[in-house]
N, C-alpha and C positions, 0 to 999 in steps of 0.2 A: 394686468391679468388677461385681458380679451382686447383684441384690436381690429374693428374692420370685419365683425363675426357674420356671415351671412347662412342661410340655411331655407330652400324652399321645399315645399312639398309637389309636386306636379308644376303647373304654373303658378301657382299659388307662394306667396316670399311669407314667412315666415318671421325672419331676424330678417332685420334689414340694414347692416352697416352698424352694430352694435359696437362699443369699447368702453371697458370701465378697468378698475381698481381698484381689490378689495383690499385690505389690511392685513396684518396678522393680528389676531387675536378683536375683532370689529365683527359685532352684531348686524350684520345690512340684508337688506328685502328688496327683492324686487316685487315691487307694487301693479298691477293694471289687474285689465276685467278679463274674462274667458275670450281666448283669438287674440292677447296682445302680445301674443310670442313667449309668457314665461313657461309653459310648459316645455317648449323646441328647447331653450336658456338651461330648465334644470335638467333635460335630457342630457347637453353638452357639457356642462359643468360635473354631470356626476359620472361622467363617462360612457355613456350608453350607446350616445353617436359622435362620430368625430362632424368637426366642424366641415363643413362645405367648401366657403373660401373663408378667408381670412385668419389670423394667428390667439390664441389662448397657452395661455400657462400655467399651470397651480402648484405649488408650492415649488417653483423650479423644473415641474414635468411640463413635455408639451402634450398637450392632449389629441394629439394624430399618432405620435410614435410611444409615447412612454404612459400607455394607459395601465400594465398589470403592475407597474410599479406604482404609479400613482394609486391605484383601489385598495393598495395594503396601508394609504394614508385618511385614507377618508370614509364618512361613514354618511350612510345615506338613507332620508326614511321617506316613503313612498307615498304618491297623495290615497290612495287603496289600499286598506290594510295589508298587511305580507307575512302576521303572525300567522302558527299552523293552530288553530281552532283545537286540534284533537292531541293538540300535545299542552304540557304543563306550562307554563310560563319557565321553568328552570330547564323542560326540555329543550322548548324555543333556545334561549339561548347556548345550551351546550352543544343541540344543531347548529348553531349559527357560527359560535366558536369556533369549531370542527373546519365550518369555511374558510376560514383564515388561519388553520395550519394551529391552534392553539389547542392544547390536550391536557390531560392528568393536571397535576396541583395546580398548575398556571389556572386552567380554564377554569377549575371547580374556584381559585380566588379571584379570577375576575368577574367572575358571574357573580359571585356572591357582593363584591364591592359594587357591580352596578344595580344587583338589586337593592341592598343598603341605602344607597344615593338616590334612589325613584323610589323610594320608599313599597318596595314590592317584595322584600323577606320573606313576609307573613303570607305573600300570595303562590310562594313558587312551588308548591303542589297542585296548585287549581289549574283545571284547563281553562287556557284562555280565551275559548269558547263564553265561557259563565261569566268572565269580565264585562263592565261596562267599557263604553266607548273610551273615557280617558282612562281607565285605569289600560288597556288595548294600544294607546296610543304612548305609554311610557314603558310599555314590552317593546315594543319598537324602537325607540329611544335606548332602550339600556341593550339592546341589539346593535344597534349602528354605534355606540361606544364601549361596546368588551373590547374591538380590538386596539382600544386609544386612539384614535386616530385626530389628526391634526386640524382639520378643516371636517364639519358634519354640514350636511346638505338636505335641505327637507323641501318636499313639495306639498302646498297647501297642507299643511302639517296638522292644521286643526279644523277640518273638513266633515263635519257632520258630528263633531262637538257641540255639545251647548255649554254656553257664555260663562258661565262660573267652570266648567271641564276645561276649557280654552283660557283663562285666566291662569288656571293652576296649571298647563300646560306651559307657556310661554314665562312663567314664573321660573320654574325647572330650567329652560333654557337659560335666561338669565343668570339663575346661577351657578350654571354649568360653565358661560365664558366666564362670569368673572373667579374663581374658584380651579378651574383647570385652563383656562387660558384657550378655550378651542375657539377657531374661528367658524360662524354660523352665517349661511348664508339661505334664506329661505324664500319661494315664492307665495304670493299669497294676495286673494281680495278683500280681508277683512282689513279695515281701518286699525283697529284696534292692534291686531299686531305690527302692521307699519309702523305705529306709534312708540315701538316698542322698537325698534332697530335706531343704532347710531347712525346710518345712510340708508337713504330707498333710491332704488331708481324705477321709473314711471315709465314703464313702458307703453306703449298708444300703437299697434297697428305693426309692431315688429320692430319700431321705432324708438329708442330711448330718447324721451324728451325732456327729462331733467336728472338730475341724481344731486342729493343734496340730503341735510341733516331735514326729518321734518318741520321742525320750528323753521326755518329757514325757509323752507316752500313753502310754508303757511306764509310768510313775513313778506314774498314777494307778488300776494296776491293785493296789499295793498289796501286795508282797511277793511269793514265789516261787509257783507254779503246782505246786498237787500234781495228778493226775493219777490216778484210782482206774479197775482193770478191777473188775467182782465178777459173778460169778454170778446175782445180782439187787441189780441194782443201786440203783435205787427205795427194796428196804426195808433195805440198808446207810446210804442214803442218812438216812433217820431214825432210825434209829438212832443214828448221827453226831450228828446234831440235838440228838437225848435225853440222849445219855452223854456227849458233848464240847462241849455247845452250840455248836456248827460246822455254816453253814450252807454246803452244796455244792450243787453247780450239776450237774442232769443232762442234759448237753449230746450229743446223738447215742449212748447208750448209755454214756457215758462220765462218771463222777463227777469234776469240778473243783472244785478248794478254792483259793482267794487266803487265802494266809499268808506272815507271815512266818517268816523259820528254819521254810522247811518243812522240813527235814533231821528236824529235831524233830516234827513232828507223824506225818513221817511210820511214825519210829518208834511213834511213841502211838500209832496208828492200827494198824499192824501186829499191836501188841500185844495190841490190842481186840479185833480183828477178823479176825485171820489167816486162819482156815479160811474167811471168806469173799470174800477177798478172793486174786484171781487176779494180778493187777499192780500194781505202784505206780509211779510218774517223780514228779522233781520236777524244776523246773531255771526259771533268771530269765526274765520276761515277754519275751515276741517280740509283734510286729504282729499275727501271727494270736491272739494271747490278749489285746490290746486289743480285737481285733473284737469277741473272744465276751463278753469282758466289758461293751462297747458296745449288743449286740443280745441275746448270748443264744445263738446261731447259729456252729459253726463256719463258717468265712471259706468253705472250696470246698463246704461241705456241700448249700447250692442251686444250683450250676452246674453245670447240667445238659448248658450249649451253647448253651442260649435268651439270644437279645440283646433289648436291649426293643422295637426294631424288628420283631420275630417273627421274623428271620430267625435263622438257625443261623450260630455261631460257626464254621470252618475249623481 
């Protein structure tokens, strides 16, 4: 799909030699924190910008010359809402209809089947104004699929959701590919939805530095996540090195050790070191200790707000 994708902003590199592959009909995310390129990623993919250097494909189109064909395949929902507030939810979409050339019986049956399907019937007189956030966020959803489209594409999709709105959001997706077969490709910092895609790929600094099934990137961090607070950290740190030949990682103030049965070491550790040592956790690999294992870099540690666009995150 993408080979060799580069894209900066001023001096500033943005994608940096990016290439993956998505599937047909395959759930996958691209995973990093705010500045790791996936915003530049869903700009190119959804067509907004063509690539700078290097080649992309989606469904057959190349996306330097075959963009108005490509947009009548794909549907696309934005990390900023993009519903009209002062129109109905059933306005919303037979405006949006309209855009893609659909009218009369067609539009009034496709709107009504995607509201069916998002369960929003009962809602398509109300302004979507008076909506809460998820119910906002599956007007959107049943917008970027009136026109069926093949491939939907969403940026940070569930961005100022709360945790049970964002469950039953990503739910919807879910059974949207398996049910209509669409391929989804979303960007996103929450764990919770990585979790939820058949592939992620980790983007770091513009850089793809892995892409793989989650279970699989958890599996190559290589046993449990010990976690050390200390005092001074640095020279517990070598000491570790000296007396347990155990190499730890000082990651934002914080000593990280990949072991197995860390249960065990943690006790060894305590034993050594007790008096200087403030805290200990241990517990099995998450996404965000792929990351750090990946870069080196806790996952929110550089998101500051900055996008690589230079504009400020909301």
């Amino acid at each position: 799909m993408a080979s060799e994708l580069r894209f900066r902003y001023g001096q500033r590199t943005a994608i940096d030699g990016v290439s993956f592959t998505i599937g047909r009909g395959e759930f996958f995310g691209l995973l990093g924190p705010n500045g790791g390129g996936k915003t530049t990623l869903f700009k190119i993919i959804s067509t907004l910008v063509p690539p700078q250097d290097g080649d992309a494909r989606i469904l057959g189109f190349d996306l330097r010359r075959d963009t108005i064909a490509l947009r009548r395949r794909i549907g696309v929902v934005f990390q900023h809402p993009s519903v009209d507030g002062k129109l109905t939810v059933g306005e919303n979409l037979a405006h949006h209809g309209r855009l893609y050339g659909l009218g009369g019986a067609r539009l009034r049956e496709r709107a009504a089947k995607m509201l069916e399907r998002l369960g929003l019937s009962d809602r398509a007189g109300d302004l979507a104004e008076t909506l809460s956030g998820g119910l906002k966020r599956r007007v959107e959803l049943a917008t970027a699929l009136l026109h069926n489209p093949e491939l939907l594409v969403l940026d940070e999709p569930s961005t100022g959701l709360d945790p049970a709105a964002r469950r039953d959001f990503l739910n919807y997706l879910a059974h949207l590919r398996e049910t209509a077969g669409v391929t989804i490709v979303l960007t996103t910092h929450y764990m919770e939805e990585a979790e939820r895609c058949d592939r992620i790929g980790v983007l770091h600094q513009g850089r793809l530095v892995a892409i793989a099934p989650p279970a699989e990137l958890k599996a190559r961090v290589g046993g449990d996540i010990v976690a050390i607070n200390a005092r001074d950290p640095e020279t517990l740190r070598r000491k570790i090195a000296e007396r347990m030949r155990v190499n730890a990682m000082l990651v934002d103030g914080v000593l990280r050790v990949e072991r197995p049965r860390g249960h065990d070491f943690v006790r060894d550790v305590v034993d050594a070191f007790g008096d200087e040592i403030e805290s200990v956790t241990f517990g099995k690999p998450t996404l965000e200790d792929v990351f750090v294992h990946l870069t080196g870099h806790r996952f929110f540690a550089g998101a500051s707000g900055a996008r690589e666009d230079g504009a400020r995150d909301e």
